[in-house]
Residue frames relative to the residue before (quaternion, step in Angstrom):
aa qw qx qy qz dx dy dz
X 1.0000 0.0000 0.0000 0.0000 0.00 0.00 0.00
X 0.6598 -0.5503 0.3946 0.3258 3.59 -1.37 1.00
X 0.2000 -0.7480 0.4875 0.4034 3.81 0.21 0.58
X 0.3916 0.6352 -0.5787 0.3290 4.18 0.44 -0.04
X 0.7678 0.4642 -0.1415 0.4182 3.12 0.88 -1.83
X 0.6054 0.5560 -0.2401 0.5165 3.75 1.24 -0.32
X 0.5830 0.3643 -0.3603 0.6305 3.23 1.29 -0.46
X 0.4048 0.5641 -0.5540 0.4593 3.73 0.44 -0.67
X 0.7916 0.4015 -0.2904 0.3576 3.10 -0.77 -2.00
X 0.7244 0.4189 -0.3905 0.3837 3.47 -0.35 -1.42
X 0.7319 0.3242 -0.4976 0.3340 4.17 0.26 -0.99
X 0.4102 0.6416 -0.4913 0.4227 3.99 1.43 -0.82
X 0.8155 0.3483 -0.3062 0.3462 3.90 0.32 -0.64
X 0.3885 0.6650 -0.3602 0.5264 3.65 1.93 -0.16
X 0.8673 0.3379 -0.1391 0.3381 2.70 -0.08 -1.85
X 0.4577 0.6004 -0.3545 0.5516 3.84 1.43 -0.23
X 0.7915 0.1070 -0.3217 0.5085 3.40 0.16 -0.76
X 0.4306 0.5948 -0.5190 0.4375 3.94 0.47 0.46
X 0.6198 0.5561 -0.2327 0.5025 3.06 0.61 -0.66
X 0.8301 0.1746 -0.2075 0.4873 3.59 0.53 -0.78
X 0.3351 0.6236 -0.4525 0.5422 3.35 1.31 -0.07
X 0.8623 0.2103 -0.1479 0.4363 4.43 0.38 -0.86
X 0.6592 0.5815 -0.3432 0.3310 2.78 1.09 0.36
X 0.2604 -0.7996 0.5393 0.0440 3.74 -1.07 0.76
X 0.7069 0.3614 -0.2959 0.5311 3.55 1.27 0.45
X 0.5986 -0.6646 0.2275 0.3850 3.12 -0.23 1.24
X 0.7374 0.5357 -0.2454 0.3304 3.37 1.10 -1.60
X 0.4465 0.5641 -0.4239 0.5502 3.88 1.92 -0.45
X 0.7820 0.3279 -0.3386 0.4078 3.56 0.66 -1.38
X 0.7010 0.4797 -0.3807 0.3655 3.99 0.31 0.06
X 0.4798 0.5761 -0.4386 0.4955 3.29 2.10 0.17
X 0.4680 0.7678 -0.3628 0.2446 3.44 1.13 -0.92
X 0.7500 0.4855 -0.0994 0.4382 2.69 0.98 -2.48
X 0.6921 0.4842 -0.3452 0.4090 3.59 0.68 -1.09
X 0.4923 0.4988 -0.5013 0.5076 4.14 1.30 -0.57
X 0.8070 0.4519 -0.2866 0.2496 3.42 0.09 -0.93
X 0.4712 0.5379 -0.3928 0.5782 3.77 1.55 -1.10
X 0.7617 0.4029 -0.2866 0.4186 4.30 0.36 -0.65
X 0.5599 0.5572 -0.3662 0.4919 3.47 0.77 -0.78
X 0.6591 0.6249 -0.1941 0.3707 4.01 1.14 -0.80
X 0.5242 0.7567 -0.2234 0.3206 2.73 1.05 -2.17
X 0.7411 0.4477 -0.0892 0.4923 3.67 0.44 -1.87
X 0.4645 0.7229 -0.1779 0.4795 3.57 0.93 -0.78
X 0.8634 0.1479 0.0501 0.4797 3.25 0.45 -1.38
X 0.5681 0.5071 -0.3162 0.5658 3.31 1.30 -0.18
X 0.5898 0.6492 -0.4414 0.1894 3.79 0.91 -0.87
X 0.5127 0.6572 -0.3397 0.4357 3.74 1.04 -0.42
X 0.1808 -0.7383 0.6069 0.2322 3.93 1.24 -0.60
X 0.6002 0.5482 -0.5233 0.2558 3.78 0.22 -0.05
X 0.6651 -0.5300 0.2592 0.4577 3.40 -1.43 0.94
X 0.7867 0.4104 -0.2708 0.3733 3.59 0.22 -1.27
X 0.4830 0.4737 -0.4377 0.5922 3.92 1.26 0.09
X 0.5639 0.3255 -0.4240 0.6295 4.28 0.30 -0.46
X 0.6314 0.5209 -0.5142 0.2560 3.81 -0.40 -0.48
X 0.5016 0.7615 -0.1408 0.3857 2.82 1.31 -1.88
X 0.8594 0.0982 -0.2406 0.4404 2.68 -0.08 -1.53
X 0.6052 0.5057 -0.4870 0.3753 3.80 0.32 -0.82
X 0.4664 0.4871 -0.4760 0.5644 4.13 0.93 -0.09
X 0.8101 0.2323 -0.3049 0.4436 4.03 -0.10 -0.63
X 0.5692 0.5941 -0.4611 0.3323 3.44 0.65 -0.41
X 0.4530 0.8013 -0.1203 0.3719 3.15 1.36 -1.23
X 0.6175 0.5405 -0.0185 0.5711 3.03 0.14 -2.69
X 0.7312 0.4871 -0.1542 0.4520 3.94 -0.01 -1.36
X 0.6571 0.5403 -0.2025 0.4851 3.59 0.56 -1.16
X 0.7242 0.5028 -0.1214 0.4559 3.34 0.90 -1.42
X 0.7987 0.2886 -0.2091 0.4848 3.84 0.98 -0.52
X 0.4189 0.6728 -0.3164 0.5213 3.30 1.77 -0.38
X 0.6441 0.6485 -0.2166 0.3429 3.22 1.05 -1.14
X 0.4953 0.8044 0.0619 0.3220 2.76 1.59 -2.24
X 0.8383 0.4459 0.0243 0.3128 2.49 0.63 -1.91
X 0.3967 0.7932 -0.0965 0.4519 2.73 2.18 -1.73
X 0.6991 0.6228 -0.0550 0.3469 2.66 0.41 -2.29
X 0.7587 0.4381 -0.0980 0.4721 3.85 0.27 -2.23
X 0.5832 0.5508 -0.3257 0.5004 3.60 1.06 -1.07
X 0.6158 0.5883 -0.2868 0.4386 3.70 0.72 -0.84
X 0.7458 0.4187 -0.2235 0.4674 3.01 0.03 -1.97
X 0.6044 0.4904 -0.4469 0.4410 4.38 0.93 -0.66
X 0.7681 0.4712 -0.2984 0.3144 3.46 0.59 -1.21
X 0.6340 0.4361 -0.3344 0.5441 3.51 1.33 -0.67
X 0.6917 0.4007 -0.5029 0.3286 3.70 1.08 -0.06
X 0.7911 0.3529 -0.1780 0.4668 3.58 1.35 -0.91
X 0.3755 -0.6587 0.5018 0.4164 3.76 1.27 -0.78
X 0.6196 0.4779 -0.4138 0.4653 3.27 0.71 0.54
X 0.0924 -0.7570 0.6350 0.1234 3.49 -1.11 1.33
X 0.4649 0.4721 -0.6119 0.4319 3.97 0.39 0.67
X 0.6887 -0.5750 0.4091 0.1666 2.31 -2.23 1.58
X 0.8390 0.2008 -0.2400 0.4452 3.50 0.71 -0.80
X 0.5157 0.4096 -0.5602 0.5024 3.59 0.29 1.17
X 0.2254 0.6923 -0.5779 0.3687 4.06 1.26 1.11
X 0.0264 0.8867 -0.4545 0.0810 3.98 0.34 1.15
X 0.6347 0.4559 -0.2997 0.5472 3.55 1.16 -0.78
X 0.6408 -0.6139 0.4299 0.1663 2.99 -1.44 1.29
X 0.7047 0.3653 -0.2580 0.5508 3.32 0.41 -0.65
X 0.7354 0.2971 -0.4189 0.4422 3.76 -0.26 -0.06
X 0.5119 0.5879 -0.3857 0.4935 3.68 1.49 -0.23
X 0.6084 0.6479 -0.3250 0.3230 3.37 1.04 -0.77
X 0.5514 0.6582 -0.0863 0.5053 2.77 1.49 -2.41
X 0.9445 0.0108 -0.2059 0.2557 3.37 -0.07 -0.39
X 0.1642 0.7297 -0.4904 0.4472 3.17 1.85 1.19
X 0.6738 0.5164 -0.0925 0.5203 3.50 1.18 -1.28
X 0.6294 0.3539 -0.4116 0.5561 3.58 0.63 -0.68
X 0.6578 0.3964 -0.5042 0.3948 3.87 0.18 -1.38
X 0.6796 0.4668 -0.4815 0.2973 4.03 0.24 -1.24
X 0.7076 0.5270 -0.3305 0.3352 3.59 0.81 -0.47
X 0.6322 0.4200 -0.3933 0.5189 3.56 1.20 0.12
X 0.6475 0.5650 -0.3468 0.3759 3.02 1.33 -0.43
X 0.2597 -0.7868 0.4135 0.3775 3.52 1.82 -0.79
X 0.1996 0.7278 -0.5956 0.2752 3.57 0.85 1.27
X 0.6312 -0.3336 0.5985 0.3634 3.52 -1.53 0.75
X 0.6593 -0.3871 -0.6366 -0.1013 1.21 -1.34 2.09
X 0.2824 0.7350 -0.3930 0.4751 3.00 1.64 0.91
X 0.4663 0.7963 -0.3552 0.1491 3.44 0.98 -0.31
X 0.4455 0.7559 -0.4189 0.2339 3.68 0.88 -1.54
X 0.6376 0.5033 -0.4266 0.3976 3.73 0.54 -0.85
X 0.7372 0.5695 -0.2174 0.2913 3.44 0.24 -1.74
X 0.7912 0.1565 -0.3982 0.4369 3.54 0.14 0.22
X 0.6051 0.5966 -0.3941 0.3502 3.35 1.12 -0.06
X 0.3807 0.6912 -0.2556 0.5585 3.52 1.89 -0.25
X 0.8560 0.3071 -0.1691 0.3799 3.46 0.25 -1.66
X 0.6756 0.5525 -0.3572 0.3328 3.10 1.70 -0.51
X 0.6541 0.6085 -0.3004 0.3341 3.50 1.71 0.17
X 0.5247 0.7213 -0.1509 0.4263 2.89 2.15 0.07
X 0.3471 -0.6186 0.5668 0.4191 3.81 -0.79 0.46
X 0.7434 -0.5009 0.3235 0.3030 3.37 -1.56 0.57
X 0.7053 0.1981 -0.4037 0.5480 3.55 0.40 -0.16
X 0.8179 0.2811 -0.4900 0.1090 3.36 -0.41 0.47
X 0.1166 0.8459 -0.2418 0.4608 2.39 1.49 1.30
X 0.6101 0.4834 0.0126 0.6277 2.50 0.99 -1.92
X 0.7044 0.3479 -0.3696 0.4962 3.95 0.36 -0.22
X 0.5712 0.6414 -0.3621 0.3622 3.43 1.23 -0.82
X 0.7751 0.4309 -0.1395 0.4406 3.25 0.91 -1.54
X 0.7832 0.3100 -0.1782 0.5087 3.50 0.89 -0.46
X 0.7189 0.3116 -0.3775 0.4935 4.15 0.26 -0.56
X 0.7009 0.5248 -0.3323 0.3507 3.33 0.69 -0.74
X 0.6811 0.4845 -0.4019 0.3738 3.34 0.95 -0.20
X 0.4844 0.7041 -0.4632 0.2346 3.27 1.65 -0.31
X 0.7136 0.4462 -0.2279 0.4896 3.94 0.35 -1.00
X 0.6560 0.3199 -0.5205 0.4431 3.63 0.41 0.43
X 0.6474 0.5825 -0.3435 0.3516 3.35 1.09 -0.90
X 0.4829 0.7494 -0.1899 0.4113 3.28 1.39 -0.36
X 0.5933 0.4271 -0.2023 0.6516 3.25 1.31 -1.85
X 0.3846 0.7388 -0.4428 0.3319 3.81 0.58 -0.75
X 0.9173 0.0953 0.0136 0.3865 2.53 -0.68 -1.65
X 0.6880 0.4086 -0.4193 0.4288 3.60 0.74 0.42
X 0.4548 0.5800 -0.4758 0.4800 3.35 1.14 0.45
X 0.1062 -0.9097 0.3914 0.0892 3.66 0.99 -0.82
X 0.0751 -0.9367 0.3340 0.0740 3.31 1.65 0.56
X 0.4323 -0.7452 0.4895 0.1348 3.89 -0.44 1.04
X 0.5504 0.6425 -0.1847 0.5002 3.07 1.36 0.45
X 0.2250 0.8787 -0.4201 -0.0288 3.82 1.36 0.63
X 0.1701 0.6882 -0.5630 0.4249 3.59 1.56 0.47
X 0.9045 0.1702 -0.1217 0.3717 3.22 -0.51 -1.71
X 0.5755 0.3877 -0.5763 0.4317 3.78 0.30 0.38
X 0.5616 0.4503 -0.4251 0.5488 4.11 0.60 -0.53
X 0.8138 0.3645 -0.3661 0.2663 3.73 0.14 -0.59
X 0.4741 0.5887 -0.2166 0.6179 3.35 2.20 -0.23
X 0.6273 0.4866 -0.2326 0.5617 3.53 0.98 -0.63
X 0.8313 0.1125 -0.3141 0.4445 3.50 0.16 -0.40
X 0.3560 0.6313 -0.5594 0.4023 3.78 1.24 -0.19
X 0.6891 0.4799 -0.3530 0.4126 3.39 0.00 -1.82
X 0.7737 0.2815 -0.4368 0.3624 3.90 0.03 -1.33
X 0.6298 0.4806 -0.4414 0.4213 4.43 0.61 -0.27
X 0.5575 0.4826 -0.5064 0.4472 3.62 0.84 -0.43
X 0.7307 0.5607 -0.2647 0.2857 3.40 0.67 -1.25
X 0.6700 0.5017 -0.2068 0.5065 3.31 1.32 -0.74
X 0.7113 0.4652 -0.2212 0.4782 3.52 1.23 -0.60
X 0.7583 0.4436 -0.2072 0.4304 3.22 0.99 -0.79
X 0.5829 0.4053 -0.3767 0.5950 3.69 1.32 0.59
X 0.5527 0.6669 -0.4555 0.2054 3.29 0.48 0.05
X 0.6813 0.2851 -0.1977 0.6446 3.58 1.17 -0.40
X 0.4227 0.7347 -0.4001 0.3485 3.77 0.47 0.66
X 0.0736 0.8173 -0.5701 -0.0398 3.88 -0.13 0.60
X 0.6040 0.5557 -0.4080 0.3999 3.36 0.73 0.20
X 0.3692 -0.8542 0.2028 0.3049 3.80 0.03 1.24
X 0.7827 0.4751 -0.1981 0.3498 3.28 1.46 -0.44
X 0.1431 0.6764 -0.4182 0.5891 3.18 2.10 1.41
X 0.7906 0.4308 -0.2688 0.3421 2.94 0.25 -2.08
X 0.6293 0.5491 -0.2678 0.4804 4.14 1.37 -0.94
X 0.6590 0.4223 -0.4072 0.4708 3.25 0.84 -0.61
X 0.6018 0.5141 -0.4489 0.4147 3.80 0.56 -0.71
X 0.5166 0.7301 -0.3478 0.2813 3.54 1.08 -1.63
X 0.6161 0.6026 -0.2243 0.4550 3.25 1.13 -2.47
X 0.7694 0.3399 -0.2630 0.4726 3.58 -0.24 -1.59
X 0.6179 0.4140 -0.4685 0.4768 4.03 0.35 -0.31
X 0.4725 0.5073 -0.4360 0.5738 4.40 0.73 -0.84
X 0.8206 0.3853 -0.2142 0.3637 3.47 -0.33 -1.12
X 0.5223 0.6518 -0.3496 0.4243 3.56 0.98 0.24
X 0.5259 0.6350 -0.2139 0.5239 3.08 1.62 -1.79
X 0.8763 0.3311 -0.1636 0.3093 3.15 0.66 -1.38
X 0.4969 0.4264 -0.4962 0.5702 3.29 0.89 0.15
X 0.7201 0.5620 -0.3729 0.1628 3.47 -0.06 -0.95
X 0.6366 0.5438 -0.1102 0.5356 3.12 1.95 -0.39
X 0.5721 0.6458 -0.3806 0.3328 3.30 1.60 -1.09
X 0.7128 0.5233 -0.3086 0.3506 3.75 0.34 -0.44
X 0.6675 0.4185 -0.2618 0.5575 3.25 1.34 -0.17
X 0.7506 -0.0052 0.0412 0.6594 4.02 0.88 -0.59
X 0.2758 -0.7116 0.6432 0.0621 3.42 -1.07 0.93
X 0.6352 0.4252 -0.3927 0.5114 3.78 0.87 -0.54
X 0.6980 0.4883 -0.2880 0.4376 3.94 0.88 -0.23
X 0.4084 0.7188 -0.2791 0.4885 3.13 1.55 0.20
X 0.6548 0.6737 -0.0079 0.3426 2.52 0.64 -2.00
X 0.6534 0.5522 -0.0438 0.5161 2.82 0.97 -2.48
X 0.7057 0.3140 -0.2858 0.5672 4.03 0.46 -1.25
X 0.6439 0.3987 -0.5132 0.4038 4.06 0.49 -0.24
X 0.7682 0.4028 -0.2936 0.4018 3.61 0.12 -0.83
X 0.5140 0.2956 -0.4798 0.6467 3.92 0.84 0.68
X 0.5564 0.5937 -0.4298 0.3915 3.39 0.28 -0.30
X 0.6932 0.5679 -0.0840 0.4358 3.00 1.02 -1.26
X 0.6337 0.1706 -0.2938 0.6950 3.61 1.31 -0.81
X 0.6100 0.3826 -0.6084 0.3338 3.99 -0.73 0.05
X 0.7179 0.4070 -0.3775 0.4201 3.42 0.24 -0.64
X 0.6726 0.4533 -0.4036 0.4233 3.64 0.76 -0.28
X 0.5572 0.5778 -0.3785 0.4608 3.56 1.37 -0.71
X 0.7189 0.4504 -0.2579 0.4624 3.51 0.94 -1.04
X 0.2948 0.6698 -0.3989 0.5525 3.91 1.30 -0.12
X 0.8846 0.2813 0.0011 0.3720 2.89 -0.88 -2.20
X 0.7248 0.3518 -0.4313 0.4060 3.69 1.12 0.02
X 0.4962 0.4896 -0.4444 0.5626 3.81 1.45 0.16
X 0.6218 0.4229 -0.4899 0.4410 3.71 0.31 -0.38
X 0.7463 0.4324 -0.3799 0.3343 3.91 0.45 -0.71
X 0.5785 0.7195 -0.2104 0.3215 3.15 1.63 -0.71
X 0.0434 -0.8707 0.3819 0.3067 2.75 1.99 -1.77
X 0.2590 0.6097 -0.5205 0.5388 3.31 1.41 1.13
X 0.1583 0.6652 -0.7293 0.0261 3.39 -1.87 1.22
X 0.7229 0.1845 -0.3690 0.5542 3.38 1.34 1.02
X 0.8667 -0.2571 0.2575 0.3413 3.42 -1.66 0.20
X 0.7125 0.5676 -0.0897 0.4028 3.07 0.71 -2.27
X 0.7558 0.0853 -0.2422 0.6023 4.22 1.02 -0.68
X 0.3368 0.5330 -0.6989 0.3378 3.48 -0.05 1.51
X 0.6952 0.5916 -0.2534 0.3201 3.28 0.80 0.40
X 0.4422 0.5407 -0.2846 0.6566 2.48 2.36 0.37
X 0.5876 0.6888 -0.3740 0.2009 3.55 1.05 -0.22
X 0.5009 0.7470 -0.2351 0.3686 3.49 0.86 -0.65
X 0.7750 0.2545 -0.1056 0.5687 3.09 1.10 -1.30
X 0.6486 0.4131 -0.3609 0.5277 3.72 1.14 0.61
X 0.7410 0.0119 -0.0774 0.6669 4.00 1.22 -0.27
X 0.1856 -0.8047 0.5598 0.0675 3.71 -0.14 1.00
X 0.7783 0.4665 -0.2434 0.3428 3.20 1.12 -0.78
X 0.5944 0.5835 -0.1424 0.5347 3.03 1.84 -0.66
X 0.4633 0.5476 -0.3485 0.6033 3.73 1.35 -0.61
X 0.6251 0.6138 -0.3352 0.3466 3.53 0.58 -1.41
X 0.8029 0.3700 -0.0764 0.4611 3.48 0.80 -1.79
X 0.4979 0.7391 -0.3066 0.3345 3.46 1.30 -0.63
X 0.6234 0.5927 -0.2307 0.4548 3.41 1.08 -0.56
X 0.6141 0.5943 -0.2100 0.4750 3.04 0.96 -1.66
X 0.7830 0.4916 -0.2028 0.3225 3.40 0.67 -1.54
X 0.6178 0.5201 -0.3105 0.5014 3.66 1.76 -0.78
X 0.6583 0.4048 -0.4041 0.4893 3.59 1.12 -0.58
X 0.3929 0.6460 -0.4185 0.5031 3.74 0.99 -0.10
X 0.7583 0.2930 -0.2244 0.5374 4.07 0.36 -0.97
X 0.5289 0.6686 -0.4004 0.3361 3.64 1.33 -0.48
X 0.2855 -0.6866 0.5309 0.4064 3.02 1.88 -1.52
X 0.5349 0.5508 -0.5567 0.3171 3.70 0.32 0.74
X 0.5113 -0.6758 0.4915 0.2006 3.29 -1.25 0.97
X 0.6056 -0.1118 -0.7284 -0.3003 1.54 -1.97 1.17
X 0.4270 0.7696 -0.3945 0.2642 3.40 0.77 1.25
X 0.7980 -0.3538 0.0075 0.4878 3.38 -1.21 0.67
X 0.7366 0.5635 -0.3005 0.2227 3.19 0.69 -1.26
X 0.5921 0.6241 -0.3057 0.4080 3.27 1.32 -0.55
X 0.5928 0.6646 -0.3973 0.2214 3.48 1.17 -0.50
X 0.6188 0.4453 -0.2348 0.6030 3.54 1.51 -0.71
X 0.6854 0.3145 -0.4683 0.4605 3.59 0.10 -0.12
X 0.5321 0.6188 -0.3999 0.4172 3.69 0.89 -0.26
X 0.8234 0.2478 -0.2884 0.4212 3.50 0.97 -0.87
X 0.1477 0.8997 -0.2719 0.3078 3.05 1.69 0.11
X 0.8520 0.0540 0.0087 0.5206 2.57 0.26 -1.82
X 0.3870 0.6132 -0.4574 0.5147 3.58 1.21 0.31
X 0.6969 0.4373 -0.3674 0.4337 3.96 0.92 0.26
X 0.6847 0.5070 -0.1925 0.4869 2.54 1.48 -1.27
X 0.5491 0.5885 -0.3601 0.4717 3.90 1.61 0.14
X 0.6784 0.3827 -0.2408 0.5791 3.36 1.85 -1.14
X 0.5384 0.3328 -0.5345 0.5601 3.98 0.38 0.80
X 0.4302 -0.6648 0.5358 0.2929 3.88 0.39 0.16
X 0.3163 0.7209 -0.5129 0.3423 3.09 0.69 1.12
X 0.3210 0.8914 -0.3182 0.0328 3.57 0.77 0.58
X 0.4536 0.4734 -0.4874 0.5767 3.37 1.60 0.28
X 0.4217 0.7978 -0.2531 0.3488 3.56 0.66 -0.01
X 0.7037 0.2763 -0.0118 0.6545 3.29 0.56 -1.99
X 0.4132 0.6072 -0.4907 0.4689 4.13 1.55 -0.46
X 0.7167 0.4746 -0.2184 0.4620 3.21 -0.05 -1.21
X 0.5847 0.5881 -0.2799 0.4836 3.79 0.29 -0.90
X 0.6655 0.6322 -0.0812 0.3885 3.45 0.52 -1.55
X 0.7059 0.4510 -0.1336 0.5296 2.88 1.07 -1.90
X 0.7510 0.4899 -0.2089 0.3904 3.22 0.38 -1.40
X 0.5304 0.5702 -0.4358 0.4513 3.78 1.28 -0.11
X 0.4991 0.6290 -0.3671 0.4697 3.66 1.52 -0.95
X 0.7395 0.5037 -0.2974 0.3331 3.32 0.26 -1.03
X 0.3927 0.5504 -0.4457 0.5867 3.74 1.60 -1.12
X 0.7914 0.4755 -0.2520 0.2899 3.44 -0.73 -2.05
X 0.5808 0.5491 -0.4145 0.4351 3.64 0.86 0.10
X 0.7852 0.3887 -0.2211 0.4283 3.42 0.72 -1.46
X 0.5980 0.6292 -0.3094 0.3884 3.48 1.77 -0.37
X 0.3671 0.7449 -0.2915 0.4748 3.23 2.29 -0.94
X 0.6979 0.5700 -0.2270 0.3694 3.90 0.68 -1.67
X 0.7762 0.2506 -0.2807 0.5059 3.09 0.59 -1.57
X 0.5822 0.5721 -0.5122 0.2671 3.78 0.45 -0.11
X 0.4873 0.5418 -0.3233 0.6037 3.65 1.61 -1.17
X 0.8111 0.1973 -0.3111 0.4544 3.90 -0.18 0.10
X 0.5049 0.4648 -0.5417 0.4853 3.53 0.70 0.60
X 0.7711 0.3265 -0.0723 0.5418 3.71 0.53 -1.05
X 0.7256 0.2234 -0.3248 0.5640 4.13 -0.30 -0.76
X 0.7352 0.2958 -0.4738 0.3841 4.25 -0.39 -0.42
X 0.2241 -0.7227 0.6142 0.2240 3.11 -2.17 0.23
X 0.5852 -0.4830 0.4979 0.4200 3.24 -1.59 0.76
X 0.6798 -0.4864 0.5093 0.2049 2.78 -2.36 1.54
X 0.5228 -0.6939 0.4903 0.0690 3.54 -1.36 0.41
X 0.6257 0.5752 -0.3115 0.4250 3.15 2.31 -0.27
X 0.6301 -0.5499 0.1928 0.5132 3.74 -0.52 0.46
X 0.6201 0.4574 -0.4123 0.4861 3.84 0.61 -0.35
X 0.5474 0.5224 -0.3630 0.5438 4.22 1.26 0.50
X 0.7469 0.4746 -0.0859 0.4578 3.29 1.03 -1.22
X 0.5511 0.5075 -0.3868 0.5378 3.63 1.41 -0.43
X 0.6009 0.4926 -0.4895 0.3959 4.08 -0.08 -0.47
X 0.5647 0.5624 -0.4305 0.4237 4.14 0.87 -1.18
X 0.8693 0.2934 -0.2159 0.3341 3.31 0.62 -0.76
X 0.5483 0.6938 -0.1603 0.4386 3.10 1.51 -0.02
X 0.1401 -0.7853 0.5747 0.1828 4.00 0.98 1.57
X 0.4297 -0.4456 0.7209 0.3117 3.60 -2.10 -0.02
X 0.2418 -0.6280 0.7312 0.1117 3.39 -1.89 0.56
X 0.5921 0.5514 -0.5177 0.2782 3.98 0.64 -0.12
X 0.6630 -0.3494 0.5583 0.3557 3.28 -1.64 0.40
X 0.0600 0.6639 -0.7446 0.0347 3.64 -1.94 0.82
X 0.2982 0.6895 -0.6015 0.2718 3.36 0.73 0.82
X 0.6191 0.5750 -0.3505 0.4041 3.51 1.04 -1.06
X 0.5865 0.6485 -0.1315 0.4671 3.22 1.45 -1.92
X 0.6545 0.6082 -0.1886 0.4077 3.08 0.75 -1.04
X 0.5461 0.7153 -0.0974 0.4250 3.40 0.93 -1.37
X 0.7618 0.4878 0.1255 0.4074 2.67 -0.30 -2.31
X 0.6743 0.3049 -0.2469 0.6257 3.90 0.71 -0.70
X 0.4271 0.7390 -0.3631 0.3738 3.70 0.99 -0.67
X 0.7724 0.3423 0.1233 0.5206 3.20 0.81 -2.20
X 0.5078 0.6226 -0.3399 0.4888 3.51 1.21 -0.26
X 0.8105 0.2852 -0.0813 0.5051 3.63 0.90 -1.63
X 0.7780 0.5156 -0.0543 0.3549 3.62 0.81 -1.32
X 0.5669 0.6543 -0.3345 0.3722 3.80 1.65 -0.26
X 0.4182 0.7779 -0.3737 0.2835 3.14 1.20 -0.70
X 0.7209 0.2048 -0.3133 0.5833 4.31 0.25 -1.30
X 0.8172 0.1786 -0.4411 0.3250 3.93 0.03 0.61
X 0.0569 0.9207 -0.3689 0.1141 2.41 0.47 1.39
X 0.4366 0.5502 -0.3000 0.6455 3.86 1.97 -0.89
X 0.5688 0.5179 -0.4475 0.4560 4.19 0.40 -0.28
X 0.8194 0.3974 -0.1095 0.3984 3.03 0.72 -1.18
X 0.4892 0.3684 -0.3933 0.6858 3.82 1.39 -0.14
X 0.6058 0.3620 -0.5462 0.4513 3.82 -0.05 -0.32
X 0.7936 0.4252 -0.2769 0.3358 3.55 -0.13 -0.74
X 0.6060 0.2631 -0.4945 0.5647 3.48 1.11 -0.13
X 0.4257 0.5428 -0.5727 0.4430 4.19 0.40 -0.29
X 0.7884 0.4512 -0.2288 0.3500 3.76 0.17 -1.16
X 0.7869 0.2084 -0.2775 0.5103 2.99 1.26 -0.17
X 0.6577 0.4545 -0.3323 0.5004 3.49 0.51 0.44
């Protein structure tokens, strides 16, 4: 792609979610979403292959359909109360409406069906924008909408984290297994959002770097299934090395980053006396930590075939930047002992 036009695209997706990120009237905040659902569109289509056009005409779609929604709920409030700000949305029913529209862009249980079938038509980094910037400006409308309704964010919260845990479990293809990952992460976070918004936050923005570490280490790998992690070892020893570390890190197992949010997680979800709850939660992290178990056992215990299309990567160096990579695994494995820095600072800001 023309990098003019890449730069284009990429500020069209800034300046979209900027846009809804300042805004307080629905119609600024449903321009946001629609700059951004376009600013993509091109993105994902740039590859001309069939299952990248599917894709996208499958999200455009998906998008079209809750945008709409949204449109739609924002109305039906203003013509019931006269109020078009997001957080004076008071009638139930358009609160409902657009609990449902945001979970659908967001690809929460049981809205979900789109989201891995999308990423799985995609090259890896835009993916990687799919799953992470884009979720930033609904999550946003989210949590300031703040729905009176703690049925349906617990029943969206824990759906999303069992869908997420079940539905990767028989999956060898790697960008299924992330997309399920995403909608299970995003469970945590709703499931939590009504009770602490800075802990949200906190589980989105690690969210945010494991999944990009885990991205940016299949893109270097050039692995999008199970079967050629087993070439890896002998093309990034050092990265194979860390690559594990980083999936049990999104699994949430101590003592790495990932574990710090689901740790306080469910430590909230213990102080609302929600404890069959944070059970379930718990459980449903087991289920992630399984499919993360798989790809780690084929990065490290298998070896590389012996036929000449195995044998050509050993000799074959990479040229991509890993500063980003670099980074990103950094924070994935190693946040964990500063951690109180880091809850002060999202408390401080939020």
């Amino acid at each position: 792609m023309n990098p003019y036009v890449l730069s284009t695209l990429l500020m069209g997706l800034g300046l979209g979610t900027t846009v809804t990120f300042a805004s307080s009237h629905w119609l600024l905040a449903w321009m946001g979403l629609e700059m951004n659902t376009l600013a993509i569109l091109p993105l994902m289509a740039q590859h001309h292959h069939p299952r990248a056009v599917e894709a996208t005409t499958k999200y455009f779609l998906i998008q079209s359909a809750a945008a709409a929604t949204i449109l739609f709920a924002s109305s039906t409030n203003a013509w019931l109360s006269g109020q078009w700000d997001i957080q004076h949305i008071t009638h139930p029913f358009p609160t409902v409406m657009v609990t449902i529209a945001l979970s659908l862009k967001l690809g929460l249980a049981p809205v979900h069906a789109w989201l891995p079938e999308v990423v799985q038509g995609l090259d890896l980094m835009t993916g990687l924008v799919l799953s992470t910037w884009q979720k930033l400006a609904p999550f946003a409308l989210l949590i300031q909408v703040f729905p009176d309704t703690p049925a349906l964010i617990t029943s969206l919260g824990l759906l999303s984290m069992l869908v997420g845990g079940w539905g990767g479990l028989n999956h060898t293809q790697l960008r299924k297994i992330l997309a399920y990952s995403s909608i299970a992460h995003l469970g945590w976070m709703m499931i939590v959002m009504q009770f602490s918004t800075p802990l949200t936050a906190l589980a989105l923005l690690m969210y945010i770097v494991m999944t990009s570490s885990a991205f940016l280490t299949f893109n270097l790998l050039k692995s999008t299934d199970m079967n050629s992690l087993a070439m890896s070892w002998a093309k990034t020893p050092s990265i194979t090395a860390l690559a594990p570390l980083m999936l049990l890190s999104l699994g949430g197992l101590p003592p790495l980053s990932g574990f710090l949010p689901k740790w306080l997680i469910i430590q909230e979800l213990t102080k609302q006396e929600l404890g069959l709850v944070a059970t379930l939660a718990a459980l449903s992290a087991l289920l992630s930590l399984f499919f993360y178990l798989r790809i780690c056992y084929c990065l490290t215990f298998t070896t590389s075939p012996n036929n000449l299309a195995g044998t050509a990567p050993w000799r074959l160096g990479t040229k991509q930047v890993s500063l980003p990579l670099a980074m990103s695994t950094c924070f994935s494995i190693l946040l964990l002992p500063i951690s109180p820095a880091i809850l002060s600072m999202t408390l401080s800001l939020f």
